[in-house]
C-alpha positions as a LaTeX table, in Angstrom:
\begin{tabular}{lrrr}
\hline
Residue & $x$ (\AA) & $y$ (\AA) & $z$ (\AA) \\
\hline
Unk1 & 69.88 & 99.11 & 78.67 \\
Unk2 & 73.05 & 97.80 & 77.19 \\
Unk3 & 73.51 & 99.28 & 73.74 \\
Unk4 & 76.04 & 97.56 & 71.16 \\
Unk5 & 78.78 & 100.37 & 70.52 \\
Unk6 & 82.69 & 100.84 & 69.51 \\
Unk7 & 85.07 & 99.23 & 71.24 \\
Unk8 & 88.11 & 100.90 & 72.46 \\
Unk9 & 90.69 & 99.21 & 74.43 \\
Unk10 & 92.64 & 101.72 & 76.82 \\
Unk11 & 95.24 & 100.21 & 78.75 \\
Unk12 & 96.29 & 101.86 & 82.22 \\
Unk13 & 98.58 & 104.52 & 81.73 \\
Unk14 & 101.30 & 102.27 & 84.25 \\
Unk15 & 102.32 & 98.39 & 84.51 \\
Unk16 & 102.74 & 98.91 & 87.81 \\
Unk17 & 100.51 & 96.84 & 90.41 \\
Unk18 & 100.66 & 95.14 & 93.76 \\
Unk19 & 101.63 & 90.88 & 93.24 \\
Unk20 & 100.55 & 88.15 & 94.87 \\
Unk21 & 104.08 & 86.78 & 96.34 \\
Unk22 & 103.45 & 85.48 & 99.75 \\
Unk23 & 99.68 & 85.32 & 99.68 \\
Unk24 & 98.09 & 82.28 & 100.18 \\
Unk25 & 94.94 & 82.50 & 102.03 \\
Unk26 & 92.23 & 82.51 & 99.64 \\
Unk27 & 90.17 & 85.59 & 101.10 \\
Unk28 & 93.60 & 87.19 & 101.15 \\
Unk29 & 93.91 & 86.88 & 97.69 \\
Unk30 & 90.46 & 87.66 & 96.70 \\
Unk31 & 91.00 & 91.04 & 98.65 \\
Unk32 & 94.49 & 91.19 & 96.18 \\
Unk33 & 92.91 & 90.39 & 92.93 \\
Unk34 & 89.72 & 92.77 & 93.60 \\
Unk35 & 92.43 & 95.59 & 94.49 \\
Unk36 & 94.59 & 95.41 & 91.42 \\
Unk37 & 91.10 & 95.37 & 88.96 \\
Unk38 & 89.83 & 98.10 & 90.60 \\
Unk39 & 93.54 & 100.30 & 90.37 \\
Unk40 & 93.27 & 99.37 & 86.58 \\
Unk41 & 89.51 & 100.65 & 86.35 \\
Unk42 & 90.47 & 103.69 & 87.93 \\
Unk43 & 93.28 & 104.49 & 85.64 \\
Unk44 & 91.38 & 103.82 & 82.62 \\
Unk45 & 88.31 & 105.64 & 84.39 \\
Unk46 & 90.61 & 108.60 & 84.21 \\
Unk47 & 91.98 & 108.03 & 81.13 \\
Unk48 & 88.31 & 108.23 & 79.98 \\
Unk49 & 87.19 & 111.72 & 81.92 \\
Unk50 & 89.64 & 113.27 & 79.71 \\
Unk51 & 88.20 & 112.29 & 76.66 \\
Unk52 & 84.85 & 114.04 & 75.35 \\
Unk53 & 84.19 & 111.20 & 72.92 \\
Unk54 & 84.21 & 108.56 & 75.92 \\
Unk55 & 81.59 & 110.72 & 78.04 \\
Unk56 & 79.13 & 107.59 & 78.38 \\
Unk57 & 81.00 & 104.81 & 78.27 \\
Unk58 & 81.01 & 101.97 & 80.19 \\
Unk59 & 84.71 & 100.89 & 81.62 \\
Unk60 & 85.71 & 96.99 & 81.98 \\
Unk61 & 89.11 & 96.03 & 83.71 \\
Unk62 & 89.65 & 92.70 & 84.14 \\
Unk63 & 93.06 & 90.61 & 85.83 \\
Unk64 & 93.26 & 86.82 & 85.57 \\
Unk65 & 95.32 & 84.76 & 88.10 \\
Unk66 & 95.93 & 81.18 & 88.35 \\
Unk67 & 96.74 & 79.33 & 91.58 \\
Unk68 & 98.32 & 76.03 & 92.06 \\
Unk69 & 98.39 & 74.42 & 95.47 \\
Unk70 & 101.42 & 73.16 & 96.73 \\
Unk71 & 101.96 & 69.15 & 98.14 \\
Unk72 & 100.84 & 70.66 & 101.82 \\
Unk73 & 97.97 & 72.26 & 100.30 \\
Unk74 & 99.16 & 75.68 & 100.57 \\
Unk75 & 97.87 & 78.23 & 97.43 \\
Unk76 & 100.67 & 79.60 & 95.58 \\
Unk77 & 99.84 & 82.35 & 92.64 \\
Unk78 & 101.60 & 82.06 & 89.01 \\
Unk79 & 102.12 & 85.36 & 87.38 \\
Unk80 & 103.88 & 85.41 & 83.62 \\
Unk81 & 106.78 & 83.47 & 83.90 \\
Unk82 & 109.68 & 86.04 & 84.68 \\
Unk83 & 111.53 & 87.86 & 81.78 \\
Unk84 & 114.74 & 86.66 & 81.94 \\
Unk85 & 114.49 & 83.01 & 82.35 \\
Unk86 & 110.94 & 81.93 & 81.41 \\
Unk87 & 111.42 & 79.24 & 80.75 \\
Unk88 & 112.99 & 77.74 & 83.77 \\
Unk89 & 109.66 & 78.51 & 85.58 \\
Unk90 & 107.32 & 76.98 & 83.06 \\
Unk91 & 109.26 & 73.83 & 83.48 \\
Unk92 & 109.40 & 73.95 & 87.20 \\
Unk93 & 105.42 & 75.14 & 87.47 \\
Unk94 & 104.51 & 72.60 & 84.59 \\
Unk95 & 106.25 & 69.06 & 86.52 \\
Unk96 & 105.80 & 70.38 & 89.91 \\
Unk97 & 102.26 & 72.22 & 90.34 \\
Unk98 & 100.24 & 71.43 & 87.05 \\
Unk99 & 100.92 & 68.14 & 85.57 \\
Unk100 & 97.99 & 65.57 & 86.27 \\
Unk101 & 96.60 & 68.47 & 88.96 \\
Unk102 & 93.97 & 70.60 & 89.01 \\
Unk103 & 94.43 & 74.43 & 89.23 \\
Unk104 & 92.18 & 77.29 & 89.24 \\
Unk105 & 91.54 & 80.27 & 87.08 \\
Unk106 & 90.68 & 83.74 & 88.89 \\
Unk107 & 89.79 & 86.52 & 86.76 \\
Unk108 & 88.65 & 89.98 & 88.35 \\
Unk109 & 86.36 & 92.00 & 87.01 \\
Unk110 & 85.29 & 95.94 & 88.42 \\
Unk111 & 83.06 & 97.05 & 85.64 \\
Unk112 & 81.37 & 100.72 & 85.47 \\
Unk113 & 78.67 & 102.57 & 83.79 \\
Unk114 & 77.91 & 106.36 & 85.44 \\
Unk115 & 77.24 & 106.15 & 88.99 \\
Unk116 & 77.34 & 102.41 & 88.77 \\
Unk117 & 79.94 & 99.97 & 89.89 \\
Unk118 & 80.52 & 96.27 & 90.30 \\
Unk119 & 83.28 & 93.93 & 91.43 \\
Unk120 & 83.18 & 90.31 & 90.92 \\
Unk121 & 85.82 & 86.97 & 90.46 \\
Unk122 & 85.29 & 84.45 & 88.05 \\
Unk123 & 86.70 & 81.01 & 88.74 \\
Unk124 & 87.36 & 78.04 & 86.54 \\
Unk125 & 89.06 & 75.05 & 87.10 \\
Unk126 & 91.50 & 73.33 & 84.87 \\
Unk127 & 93.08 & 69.73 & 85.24 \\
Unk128 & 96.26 & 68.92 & 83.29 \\
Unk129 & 97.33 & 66.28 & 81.91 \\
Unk130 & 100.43 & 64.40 & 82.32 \\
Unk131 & 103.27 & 66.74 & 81.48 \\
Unk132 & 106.01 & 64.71 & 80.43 \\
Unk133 & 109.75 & 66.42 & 79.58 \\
Unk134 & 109.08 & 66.05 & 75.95 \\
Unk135 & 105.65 & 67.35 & 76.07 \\
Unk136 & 106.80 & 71.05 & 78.20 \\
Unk137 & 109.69 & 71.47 & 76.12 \\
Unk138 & 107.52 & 71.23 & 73.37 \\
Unk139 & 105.48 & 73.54 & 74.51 \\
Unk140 & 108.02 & 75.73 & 76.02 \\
Unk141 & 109.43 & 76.07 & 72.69 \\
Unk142 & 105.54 & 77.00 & 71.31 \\
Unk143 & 106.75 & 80.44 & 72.86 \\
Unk144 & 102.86 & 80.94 & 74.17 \\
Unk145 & 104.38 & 80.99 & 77.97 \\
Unk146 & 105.53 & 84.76 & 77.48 \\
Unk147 & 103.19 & 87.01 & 78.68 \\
Unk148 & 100.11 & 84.45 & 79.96 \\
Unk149 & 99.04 & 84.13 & 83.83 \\
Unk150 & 100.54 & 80.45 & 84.58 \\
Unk151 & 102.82 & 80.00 & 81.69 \\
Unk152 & 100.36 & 78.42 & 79.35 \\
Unk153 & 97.36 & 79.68 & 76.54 \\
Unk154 & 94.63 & 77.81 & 76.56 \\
Unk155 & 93.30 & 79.53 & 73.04 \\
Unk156 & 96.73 & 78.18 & 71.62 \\
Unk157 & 98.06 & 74.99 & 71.53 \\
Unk158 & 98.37 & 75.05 & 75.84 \\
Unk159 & 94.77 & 73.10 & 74.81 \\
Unk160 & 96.62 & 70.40 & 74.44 \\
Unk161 & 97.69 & 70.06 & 77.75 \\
Unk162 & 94.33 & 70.13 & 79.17 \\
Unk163 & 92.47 & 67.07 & 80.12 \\
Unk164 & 89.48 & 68.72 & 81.75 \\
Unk165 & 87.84 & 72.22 & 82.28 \\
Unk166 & 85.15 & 73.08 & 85.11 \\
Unk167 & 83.74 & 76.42 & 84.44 \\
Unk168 & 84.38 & 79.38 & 81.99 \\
Unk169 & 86.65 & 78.65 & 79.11 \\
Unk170 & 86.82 & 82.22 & 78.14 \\
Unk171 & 88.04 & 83.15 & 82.20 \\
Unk172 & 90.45 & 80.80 & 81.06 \\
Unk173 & 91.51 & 82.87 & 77.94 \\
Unk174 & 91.59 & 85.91 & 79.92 \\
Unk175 & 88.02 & 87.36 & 80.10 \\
Unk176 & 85.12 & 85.58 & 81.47 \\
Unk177 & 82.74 & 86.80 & 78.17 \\
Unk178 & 78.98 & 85.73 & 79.27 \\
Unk179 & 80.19 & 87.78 & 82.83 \\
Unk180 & 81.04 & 90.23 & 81.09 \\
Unk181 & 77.98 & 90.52 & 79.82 \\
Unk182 & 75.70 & 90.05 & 82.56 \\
Unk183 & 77.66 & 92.61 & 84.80 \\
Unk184 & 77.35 & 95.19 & 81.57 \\
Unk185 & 73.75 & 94.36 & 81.59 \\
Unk186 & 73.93 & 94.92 & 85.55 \\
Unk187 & 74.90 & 98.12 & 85.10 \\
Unk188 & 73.10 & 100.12 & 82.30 \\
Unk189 & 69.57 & 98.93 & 83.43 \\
Unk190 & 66.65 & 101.41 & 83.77 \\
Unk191 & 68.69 & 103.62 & 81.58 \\
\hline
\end{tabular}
């Protein structure tokens, strides 16, 4: 039974993890995404042995992706916009894979509780708007790009560049919540 508890975030103890450059066939990338969740459960799962107070809980780690597709249909991954010159890829990902397109939103999830384990994706779709120059400077100089899976924050003012959402708007934000949820309650039944 899921019980309501404390919640303690523990990131993995390294930033390190495999990337998506050169993938493009979707199973391929569902193989990807499901490997890089379950390297972050494991390195919180450790994190957790090691602590007596954590004994029973129940570990969530979660990775969101978003995927264009290219004029010839191919998938193409966005990460966070590099570190040195963000803002040259929002631009280039905002006029030449997201404006007036549709995209999708991948999140991950490998979710544990004792001997229990469970893997799943969440996807959402999202269709932009028309992204004129004005509008992604605008929003480039919003500074939301940093840090967020495709360059934009749909919590933030990136909700402005929306036009439509199929799906989860909380996958969109970065963890599918009513998944969440259900996999949790998945998990700690019959206990």
């Amino acid at each position: 039974m899921l019980r309501p508890g404390a919640l303690i975030v523990l990131p993995p103890q390294s930033a390190d993890e495999q990337g998506f450059e050169g993938l493009s066939k979707e199973s391929v990338i569902e193989e990807r995404l499901l490997s890089v969740v379950a390297a972050k459960h494991q390195d919180v799962l450790q994190q957790v042995r090691h602590r007596n107070d954590l004994h029973s809980a129940a570990v969530v780690a979660a990775d969101t992706i978003v995927i264009a597709q290219l004029s010839d249909g191919t998938r193409l991954v966005l990460g966070q916009p590099g570190p040195v010159d963000w803002q040259a890829d929002v631009r280039r990902w905002f006029s030449e894979l997201l404006s007036e397109r549709t995209h999708q939103v991948w999140t991950g999830l490998c979710i544990s509780h004792g001997a229990r384990t469970e893997h799943r994706i969440v996807r959402s779709q999202v269709t932009f708007c028309r992204l004129t120059s004005e509008l992604i400077e605008w929003y480039i100089a919003t500074g939301e790009s940093l840090g967020k899976a495709g360059g934009y924050a749909i919590q933030g003012f990136g909700a402005t560049l929306m036009q439509r959402l199929d799906g989860s708007l909380t996958n969109v934000i970065g963890l599918p919540l009513l998944e969440v949820m259900q996999t949790l309650q998945k998990v700690t039944q019959d206990e």
